[in-house]
C-alpha atoms as an extended CHARMM CRD file, in Angstrom:
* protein
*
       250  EXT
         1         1  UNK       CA            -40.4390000000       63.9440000000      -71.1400000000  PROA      1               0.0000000000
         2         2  UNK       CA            -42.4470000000       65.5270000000      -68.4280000000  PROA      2               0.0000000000
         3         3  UNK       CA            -45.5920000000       67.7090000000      -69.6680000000  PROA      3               0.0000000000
         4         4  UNK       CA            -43.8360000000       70.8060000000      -68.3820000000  PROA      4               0.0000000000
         5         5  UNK       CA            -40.6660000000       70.3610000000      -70.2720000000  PROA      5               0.0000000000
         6         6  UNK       CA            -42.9500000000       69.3790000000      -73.3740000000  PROA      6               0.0000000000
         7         7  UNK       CA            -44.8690000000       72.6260000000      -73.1120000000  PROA      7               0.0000000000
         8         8  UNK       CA            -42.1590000000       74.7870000000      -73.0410000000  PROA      8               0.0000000000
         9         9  UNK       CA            -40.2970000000       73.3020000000      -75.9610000000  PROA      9               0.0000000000
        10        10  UNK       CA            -43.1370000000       73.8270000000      -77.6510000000  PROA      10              0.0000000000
        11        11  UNK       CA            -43.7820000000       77.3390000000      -76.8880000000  PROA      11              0.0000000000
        12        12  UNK       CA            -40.3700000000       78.0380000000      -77.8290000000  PROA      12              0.0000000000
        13        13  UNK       CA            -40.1420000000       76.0080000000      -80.7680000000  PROA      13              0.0000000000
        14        14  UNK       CA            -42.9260000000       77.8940000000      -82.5450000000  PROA      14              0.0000000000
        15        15  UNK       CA            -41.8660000000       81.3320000000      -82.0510000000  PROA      15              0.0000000000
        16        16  UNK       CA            -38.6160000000       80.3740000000      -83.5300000000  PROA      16              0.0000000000
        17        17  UNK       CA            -40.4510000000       79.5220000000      -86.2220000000  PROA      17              0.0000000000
        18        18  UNK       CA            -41.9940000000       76.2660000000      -87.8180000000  PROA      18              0.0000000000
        19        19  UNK       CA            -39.1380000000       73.6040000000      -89.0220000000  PROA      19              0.0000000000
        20        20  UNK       CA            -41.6260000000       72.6430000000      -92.0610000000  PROA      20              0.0000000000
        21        21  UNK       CA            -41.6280000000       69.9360000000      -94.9190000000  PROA      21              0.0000000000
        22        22  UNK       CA            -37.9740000000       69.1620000000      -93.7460000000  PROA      22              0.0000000000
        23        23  UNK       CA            -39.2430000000       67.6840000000      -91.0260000000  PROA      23              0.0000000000
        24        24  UNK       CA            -42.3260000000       65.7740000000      -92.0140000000  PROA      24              0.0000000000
        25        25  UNK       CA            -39.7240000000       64.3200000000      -94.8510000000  PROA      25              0.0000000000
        26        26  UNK       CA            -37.8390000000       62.9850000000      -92.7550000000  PROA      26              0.0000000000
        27        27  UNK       CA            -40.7980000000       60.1690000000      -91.9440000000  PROA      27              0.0000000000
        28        28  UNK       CA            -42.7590000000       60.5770000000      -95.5290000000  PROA      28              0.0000000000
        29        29  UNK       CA            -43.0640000000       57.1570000000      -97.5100000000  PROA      29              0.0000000000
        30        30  UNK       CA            -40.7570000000       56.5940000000     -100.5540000000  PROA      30              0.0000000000
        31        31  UNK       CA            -41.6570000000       57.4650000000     -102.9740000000  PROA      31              0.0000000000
        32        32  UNK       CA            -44.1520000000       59.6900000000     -101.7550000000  PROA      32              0.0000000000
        33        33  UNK       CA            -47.4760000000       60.0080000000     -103.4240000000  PROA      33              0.0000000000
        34        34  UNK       CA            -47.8060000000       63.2750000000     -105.4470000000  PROA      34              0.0000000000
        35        35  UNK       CA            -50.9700000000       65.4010000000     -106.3110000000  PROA      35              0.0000000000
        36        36  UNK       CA            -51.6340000000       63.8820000000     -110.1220000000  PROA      36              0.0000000000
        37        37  UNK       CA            -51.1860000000       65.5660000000     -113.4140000000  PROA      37              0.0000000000
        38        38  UNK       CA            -53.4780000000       67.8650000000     -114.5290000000  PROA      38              0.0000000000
        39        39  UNK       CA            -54.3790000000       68.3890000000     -110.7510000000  PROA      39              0.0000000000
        40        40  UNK       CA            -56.9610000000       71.7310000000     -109.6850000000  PROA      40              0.0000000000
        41        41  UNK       CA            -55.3220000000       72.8520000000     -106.3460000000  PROA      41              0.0000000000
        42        42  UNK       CA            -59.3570000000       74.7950000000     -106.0850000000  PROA      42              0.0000000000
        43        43  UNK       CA            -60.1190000000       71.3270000000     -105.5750000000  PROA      43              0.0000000000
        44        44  UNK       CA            -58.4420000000       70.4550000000     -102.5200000000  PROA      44              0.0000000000
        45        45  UNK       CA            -60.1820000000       69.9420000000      -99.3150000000  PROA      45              0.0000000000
        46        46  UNK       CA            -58.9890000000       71.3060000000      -95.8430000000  PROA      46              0.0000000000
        47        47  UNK       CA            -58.6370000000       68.8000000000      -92.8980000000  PROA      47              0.0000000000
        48        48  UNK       CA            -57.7180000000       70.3010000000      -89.7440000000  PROA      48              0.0000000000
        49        49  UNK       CA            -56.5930000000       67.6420000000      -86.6440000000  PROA      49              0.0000000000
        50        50  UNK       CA            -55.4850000000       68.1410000000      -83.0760000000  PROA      50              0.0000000000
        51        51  UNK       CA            -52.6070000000       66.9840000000      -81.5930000000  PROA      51              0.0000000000
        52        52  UNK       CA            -53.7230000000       67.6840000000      -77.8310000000  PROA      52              0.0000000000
        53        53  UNK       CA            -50.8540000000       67.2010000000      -75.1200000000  PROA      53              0.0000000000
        54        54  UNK       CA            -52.2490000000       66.5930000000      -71.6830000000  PROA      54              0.0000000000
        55        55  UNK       CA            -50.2560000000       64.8440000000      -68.6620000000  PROA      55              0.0000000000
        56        56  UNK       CA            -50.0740000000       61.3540000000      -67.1510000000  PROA      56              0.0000000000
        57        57  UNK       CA            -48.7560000000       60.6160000000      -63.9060000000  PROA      57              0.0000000000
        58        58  UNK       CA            -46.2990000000       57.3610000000      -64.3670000000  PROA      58              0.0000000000
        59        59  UNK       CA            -44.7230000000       55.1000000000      -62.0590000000  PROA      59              0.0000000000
        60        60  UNK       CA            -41.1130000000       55.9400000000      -60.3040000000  PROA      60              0.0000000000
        61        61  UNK       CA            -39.1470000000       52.5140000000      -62.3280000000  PROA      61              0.0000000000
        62        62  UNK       CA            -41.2930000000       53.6970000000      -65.7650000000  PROA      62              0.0000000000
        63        63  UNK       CA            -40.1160000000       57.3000000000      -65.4220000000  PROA      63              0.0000000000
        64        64  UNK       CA            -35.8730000000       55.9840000000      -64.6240000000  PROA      64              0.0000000000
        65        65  UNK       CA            -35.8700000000       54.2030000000      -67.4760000000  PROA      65              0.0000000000
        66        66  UNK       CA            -36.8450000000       56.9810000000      -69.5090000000  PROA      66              0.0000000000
        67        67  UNK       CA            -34.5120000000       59.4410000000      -68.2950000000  PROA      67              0.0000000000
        68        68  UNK       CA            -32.3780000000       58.5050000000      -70.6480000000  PROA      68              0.0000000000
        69        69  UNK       CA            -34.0710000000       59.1390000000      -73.8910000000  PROA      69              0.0000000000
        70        70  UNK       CA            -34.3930000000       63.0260000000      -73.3880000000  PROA      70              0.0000000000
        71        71  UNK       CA            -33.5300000000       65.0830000000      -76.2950000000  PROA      71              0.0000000000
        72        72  UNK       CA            -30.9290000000       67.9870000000      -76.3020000000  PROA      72              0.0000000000
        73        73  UNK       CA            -31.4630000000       71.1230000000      -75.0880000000  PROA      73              0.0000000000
        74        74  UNK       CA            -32.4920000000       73.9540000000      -77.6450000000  PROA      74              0.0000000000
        75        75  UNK       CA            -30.3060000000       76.4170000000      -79.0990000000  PROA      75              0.0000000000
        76        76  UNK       CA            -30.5770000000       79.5490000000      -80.3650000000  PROA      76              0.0000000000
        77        77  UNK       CA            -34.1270000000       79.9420000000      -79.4680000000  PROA      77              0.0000000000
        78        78  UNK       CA            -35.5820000000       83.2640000000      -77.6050000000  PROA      78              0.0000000000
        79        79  UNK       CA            -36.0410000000       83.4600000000      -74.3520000000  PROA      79              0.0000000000
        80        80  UNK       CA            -38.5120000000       81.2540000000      -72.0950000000  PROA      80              0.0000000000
        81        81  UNK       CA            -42.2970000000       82.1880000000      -73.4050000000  PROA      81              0.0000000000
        82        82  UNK       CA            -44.6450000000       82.8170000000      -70.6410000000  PROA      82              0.0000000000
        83        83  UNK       CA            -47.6230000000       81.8030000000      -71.8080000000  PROA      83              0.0000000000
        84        84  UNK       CA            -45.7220000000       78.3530000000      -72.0770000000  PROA      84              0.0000000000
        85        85  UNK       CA            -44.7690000000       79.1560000000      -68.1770000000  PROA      85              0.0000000000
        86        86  UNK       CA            -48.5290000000       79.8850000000      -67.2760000000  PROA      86              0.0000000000
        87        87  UNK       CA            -49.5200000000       76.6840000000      -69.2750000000  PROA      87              0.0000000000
        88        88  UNK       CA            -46.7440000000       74.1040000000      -67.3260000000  PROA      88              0.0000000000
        89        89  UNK       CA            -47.1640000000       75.4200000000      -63.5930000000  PROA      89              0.0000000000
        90        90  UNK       CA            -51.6830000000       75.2700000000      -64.1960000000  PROA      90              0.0000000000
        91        91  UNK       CA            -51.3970000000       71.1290000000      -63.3540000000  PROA      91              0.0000000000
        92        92  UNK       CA            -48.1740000000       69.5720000000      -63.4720000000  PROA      92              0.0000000000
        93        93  UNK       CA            -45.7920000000       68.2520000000      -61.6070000000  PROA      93              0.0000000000
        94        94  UNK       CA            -41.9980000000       66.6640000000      -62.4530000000  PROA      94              0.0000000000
        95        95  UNK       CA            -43.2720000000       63.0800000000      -62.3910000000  PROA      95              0.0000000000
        96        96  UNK       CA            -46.1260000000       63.7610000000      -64.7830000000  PROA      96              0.0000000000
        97        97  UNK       CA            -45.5810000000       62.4900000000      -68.7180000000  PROA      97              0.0000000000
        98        98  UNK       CA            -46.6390000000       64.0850000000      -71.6690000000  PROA      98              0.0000000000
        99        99  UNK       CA            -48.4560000000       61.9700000000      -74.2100000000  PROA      99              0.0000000000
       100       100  UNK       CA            -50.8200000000       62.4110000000      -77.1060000000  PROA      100             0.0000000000
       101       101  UNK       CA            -53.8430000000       61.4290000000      -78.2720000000  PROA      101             0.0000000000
       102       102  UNK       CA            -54.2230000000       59.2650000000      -81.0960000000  PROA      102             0.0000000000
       103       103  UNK       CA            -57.1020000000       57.1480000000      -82.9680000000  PROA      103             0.0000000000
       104       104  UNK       CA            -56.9510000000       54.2270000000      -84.3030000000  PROA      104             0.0000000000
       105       105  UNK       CA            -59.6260000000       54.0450000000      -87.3620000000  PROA      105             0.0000000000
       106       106  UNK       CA            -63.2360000000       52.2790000000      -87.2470000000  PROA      106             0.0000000000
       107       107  UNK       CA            -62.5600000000       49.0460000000      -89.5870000000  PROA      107             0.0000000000
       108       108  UNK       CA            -65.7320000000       50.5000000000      -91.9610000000  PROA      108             0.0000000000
       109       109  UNK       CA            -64.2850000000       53.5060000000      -92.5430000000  PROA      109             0.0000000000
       110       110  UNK       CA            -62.1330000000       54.2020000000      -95.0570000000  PROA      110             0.0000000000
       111       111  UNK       CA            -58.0710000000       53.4420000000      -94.6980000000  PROA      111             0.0000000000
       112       112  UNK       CA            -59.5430000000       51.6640000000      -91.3380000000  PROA      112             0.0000000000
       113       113  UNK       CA            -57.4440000000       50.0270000000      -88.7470000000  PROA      113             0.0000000000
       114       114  UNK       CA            -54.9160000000       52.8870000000      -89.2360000000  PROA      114             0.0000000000
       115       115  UNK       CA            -53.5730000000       55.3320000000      -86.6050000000  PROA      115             0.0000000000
       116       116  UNK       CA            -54.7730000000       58.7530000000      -87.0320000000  PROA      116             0.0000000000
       117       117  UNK       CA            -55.2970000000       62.2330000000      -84.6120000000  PROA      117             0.0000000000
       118       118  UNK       CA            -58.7050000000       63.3600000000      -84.1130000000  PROA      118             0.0000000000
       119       119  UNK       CA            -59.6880000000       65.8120000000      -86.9760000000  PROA      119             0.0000000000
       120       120  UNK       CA            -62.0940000000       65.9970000000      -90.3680000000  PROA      120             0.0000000000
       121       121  UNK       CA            -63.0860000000       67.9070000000      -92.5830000000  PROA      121             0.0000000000
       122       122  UNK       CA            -63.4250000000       71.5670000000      -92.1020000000  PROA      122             0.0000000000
       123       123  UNK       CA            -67.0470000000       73.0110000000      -92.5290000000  PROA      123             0.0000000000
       124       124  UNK       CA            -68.2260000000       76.6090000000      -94.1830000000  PROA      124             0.0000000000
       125       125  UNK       CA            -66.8690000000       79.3290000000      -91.7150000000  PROA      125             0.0000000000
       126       126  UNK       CA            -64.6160000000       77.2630000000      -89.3010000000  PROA      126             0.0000000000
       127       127  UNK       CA            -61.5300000000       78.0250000000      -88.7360000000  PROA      127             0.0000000000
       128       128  UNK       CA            -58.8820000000       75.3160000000      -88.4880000000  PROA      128             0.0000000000
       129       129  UNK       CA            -58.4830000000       75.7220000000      -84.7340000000  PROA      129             0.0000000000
       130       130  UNK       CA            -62.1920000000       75.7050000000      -84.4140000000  PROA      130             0.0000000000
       131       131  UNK       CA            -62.5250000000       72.3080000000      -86.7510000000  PROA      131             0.0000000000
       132       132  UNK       CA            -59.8030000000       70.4980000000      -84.8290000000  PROA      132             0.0000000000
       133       133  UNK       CA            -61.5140000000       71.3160000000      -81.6710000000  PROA      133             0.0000000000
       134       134  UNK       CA            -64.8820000000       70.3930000000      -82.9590000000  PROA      134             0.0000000000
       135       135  UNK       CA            -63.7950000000       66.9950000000      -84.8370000000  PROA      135             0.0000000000
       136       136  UNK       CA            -62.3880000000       65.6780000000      -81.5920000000  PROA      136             0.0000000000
       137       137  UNK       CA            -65.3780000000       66.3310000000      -79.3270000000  PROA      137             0.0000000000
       138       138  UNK       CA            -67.0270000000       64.2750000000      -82.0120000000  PROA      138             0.0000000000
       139       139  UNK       CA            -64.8530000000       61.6630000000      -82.0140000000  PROA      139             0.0000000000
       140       140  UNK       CA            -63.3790000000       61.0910000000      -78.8690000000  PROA      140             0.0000000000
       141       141  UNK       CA            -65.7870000000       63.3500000000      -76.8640000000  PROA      141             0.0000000000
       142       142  UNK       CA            -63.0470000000       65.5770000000      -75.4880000000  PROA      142             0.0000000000
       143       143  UNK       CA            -64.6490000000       68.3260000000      -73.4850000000  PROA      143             0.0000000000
       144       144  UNK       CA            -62.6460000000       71.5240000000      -75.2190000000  PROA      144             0.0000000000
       145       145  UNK       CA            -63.6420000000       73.8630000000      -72.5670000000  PROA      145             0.0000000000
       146       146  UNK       CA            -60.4140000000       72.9120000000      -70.6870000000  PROA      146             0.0000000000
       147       147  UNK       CA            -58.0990000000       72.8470000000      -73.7350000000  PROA      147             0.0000000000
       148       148  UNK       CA            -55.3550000000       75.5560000000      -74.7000000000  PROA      148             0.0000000000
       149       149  UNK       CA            -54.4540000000       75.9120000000      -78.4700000000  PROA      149             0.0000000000
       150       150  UNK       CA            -50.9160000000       76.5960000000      -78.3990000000  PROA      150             0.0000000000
       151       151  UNK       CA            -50.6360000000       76.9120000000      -82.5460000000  PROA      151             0.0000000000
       152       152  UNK       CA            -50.4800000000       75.3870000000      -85.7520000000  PROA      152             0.0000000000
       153       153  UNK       CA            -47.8930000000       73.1050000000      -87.4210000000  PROA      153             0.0000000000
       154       154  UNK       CA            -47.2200000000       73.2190000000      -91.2230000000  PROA      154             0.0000000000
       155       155  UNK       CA            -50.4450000000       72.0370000000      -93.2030000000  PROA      155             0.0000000000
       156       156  UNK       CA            -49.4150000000       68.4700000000      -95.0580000000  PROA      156             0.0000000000
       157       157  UNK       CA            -50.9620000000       67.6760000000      -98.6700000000  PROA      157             0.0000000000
       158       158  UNK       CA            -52.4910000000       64.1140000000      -98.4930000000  PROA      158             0.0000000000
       159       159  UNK       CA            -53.0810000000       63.5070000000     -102.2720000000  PROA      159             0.0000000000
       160       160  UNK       CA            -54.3810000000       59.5570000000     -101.9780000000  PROA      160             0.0000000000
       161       161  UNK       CA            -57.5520000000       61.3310000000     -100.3970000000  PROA      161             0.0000000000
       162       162  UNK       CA            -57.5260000000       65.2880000000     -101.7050000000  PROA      162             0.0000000000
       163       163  UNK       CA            -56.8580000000       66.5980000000      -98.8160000000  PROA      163             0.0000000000
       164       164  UNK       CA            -54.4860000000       69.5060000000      -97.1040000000  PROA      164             0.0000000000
       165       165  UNK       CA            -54.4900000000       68.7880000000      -93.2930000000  PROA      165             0.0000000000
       166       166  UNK       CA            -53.9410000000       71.7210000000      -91.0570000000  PROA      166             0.0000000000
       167       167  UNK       CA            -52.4260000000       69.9620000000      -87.5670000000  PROA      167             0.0000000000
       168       168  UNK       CA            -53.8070000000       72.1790000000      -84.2800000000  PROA      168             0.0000000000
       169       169  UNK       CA            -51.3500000000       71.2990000000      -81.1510000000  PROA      169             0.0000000000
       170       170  UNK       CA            -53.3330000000       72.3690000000      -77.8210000000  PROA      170             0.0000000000
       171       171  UNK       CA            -52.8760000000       70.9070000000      -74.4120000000  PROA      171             0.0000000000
       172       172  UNK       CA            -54.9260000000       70.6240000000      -71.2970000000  PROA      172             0.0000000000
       173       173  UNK       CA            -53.6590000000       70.3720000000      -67.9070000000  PROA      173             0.0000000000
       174       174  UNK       CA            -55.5120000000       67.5210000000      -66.7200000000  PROA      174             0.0000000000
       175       175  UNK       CA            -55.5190000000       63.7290000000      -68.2930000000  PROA      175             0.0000000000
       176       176  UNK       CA            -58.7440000000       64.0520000000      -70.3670000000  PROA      176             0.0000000000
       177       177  UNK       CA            -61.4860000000       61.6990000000      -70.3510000000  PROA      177             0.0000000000
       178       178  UNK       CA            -62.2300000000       60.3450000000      -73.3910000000  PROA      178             0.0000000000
       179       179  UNK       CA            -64.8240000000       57.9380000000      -75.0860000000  PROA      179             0.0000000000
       180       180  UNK       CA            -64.5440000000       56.6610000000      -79.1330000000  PROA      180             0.0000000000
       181       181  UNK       CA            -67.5690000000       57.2400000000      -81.4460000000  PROA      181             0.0000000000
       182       182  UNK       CA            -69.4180000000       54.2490000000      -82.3500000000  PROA      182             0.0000000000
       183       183  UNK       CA            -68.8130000000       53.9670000000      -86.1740000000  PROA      183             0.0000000000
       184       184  UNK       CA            -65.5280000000       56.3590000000      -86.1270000000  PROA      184             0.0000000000
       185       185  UNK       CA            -63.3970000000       55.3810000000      -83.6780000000  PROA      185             0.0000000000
       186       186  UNK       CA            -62.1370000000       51.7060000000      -82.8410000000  PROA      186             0.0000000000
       187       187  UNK       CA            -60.2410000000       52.6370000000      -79.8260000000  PROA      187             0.0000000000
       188       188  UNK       CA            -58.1570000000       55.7520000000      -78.2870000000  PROA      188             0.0000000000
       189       189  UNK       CA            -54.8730000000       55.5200000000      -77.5160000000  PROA      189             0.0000000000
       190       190  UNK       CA            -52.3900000000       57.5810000000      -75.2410000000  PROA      190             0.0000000000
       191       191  UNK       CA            -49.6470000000       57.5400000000      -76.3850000000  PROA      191             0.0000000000
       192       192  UNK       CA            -46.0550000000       58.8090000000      -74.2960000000  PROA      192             0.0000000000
       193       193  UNK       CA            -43.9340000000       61.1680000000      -76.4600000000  PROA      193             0.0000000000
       194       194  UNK       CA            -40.6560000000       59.8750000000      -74.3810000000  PROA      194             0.0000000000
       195       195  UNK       CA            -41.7710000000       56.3200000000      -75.8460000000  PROA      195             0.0000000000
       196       196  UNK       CA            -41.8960000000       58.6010000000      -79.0370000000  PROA      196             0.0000000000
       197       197  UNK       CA            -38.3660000000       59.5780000000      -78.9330000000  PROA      197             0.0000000000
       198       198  UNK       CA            -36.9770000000       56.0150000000      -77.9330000000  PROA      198             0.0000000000
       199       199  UNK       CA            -35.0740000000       55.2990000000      -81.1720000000  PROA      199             0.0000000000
       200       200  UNK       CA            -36.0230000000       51.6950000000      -80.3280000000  PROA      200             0.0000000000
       201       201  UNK       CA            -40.1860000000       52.6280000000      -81.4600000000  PROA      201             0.0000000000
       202       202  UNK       CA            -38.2000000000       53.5360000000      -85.0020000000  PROA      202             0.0000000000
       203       203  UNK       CA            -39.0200000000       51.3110000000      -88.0200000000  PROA      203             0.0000000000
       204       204  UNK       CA            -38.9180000000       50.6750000000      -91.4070000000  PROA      204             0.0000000000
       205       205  UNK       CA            -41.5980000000       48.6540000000      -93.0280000000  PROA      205             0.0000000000
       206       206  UNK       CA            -42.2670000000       47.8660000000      -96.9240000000  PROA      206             0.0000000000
       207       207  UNK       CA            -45.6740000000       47.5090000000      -98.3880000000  PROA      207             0.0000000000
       208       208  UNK       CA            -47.1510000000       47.4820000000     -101.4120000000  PROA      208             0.0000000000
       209       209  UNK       CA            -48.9300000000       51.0650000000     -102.3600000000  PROA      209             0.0000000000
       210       210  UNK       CA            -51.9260000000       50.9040000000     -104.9990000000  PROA      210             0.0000000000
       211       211  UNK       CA            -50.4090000000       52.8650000000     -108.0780000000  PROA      211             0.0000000000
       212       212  UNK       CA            -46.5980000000       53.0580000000     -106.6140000000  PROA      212             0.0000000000
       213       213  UNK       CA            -45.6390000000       49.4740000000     -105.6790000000  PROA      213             0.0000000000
       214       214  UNK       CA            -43.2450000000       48.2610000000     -103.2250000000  PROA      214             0.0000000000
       215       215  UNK       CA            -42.5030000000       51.2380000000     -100.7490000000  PROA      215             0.0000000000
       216       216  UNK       CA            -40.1510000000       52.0040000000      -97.9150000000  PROA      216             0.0000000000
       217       217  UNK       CA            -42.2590000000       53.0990000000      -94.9250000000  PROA      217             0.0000000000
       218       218  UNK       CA            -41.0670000000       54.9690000000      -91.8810000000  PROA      218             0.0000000000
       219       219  UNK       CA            -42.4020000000       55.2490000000      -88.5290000000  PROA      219             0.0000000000
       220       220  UNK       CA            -43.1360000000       54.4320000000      -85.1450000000  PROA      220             0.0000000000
       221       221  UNK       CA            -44.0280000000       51.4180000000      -83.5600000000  PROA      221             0.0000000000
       222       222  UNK       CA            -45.4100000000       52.0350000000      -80.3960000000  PROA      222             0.0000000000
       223       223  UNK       CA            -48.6600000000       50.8480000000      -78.1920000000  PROA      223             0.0000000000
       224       224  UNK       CA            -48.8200000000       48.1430000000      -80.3280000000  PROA      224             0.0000000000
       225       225  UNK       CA            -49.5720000000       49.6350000000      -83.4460000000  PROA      225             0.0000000000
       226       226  UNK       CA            -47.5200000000       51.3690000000      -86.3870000000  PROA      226             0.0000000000
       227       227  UNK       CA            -48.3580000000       55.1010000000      -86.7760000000  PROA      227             0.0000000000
       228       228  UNK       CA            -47.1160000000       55.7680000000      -90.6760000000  PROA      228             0.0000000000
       229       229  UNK       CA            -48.0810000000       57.9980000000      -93.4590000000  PROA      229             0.0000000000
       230       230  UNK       CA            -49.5080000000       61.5000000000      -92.8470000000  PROA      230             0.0000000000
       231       231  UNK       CA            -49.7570000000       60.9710000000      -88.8170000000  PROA      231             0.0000000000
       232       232  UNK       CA            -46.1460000000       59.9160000000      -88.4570000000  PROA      232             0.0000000000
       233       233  UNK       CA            -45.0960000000       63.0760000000      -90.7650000000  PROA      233             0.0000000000
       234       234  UNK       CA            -47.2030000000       65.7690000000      -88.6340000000  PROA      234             0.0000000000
       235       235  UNK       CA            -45.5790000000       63.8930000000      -85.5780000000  PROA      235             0.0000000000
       236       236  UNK       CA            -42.0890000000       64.0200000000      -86.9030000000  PROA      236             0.0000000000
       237       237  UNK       CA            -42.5870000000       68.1970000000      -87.0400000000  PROA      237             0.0000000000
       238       238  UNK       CA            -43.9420000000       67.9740000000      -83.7720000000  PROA      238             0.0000000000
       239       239  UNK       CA            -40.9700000000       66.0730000000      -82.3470000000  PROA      239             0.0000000000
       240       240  UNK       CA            -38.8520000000       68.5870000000      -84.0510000000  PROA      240             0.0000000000
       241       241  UNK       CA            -39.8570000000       71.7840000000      -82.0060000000  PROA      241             0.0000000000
       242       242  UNK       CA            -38.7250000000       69.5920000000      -78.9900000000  PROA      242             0.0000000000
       243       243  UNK       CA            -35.3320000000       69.2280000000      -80.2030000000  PROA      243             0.0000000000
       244       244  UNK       CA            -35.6430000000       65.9300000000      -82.3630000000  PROA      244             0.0000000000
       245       245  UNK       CA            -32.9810000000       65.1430000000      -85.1980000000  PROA      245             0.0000000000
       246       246  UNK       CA            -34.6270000000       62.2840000000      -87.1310000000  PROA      246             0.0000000000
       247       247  UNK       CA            -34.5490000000       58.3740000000      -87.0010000000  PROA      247             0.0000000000
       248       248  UNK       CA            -30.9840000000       58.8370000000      -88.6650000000  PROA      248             0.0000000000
       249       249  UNK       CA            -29.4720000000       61.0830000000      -85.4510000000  PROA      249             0.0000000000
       250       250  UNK       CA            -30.1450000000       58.4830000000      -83.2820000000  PROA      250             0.0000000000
């Protein structure tokens, strides 16, 4: 999907409102991990994390071959938003891709080797936009001065590690340049949301889960790594507001 299309769906999606833990079901583990008994929701720790959509201009045989994974149009949505206009005519053109930024984890951290957005913890007096922001200049060293929060998706309870993680999508008009913090970060990768939507990145794995056994795990298989878990859920909402059904539409 080209970055303007993306944009726009996105603009419209969220003022026709969020589709919510419907969504992010549809690629949640099973069974899914719940908060334990007894649990203090005082306790819980905000996460925020930014989903940053920026262009990338891809070759003419790349961008055939993808023309025929585009989703359906929307439907009873309001009319065209124009900050989502202003946002798609600042720096691209029709052959430009969106993609997304994702992390794959430093191997010493903890749950390392696994596919994550940029984000952390959120400190005293941040707000979630301004943690997401902040987290992935750390990270990644993304220069936020050129980035445009668009809005928030529906925050996601990650009870393996206490947390409640607020996803920020922003975009920025230009491919960003980006370097991985030594210690954090193993390696960035961009990742195409058309390659996204090709049912054929779809998959079911089964792993063994400390405290829940043998579990059925959806997600995506792309760039040569599996993005599962609380990434692939906050994706599948994402994917939503562009007109996505769910692995079992396809």
């Amino acid at each position: 999907m080209t970055f303007r299309d993306v944009i726009r769906r996105v603009d419209r999606g969220l003022a026709a409102g969020l589709p919510g833990p419907d969504a992010q079901a549809r690629l949640a583990p099973v069974p899914r991990r719940e908060w334990p008994t007894g649990h203090n929701p005082a306790r819980v720790r905000n996460a925020a994390a930014l989903l940053l959509i920026f262009p990338k201009t891809i070759d003419a045989e790349t961008a055939e071959n993808k023309a025929a994974l585009r989703v359906p149009p929307f439907t009873r949505l309001p009319s065209r938003s124009s900050r989502g206009e202003e946002r798609a005519k600042a720096g691209s053109t029709s052959s430009e891709e969106a993609h997304i930024v994702l992390t794959v984890r430093a191997d010493a951290l903890r749950h390392g080797g696994q596919v994550s957005l940029p984000g952390g913890v959120v400190d005293p007096g941040e707000t979630f936009e301004q943690a997401a922001l902040r987290e992935a200049h750390e990270e990644i060293a993304l220069d936020t001065a050129g980035v445009s929060v668009i809005g928030a998706l529906t925050p996601i309870d990650i009870p393996v590690s206490g947390f409640r993680l607020h996803p920020i999508v922003a975009a920025t008009v230009m491919r960003p340049a980006l370097t991985p913090s030594d210690g954090e970060v193993a390696r960035i990768l961009e990742v195409s949301i058309g390659d996204l939507l090709n049912p054929a990145s779809f998959a079911h794995t089964r792993r063994e889960r400390r405290g829940l056994g043998l579990s059925s795990i959806p997600g995506f298989h792309v760039a040569g790594v599996e993005i599962w878990g609380a990434t692939a859920m906050v994706l599948s909402e994402f994917l939503a507001l562009l007109g996505w059904l769910g692995p079992s539409s396809e």
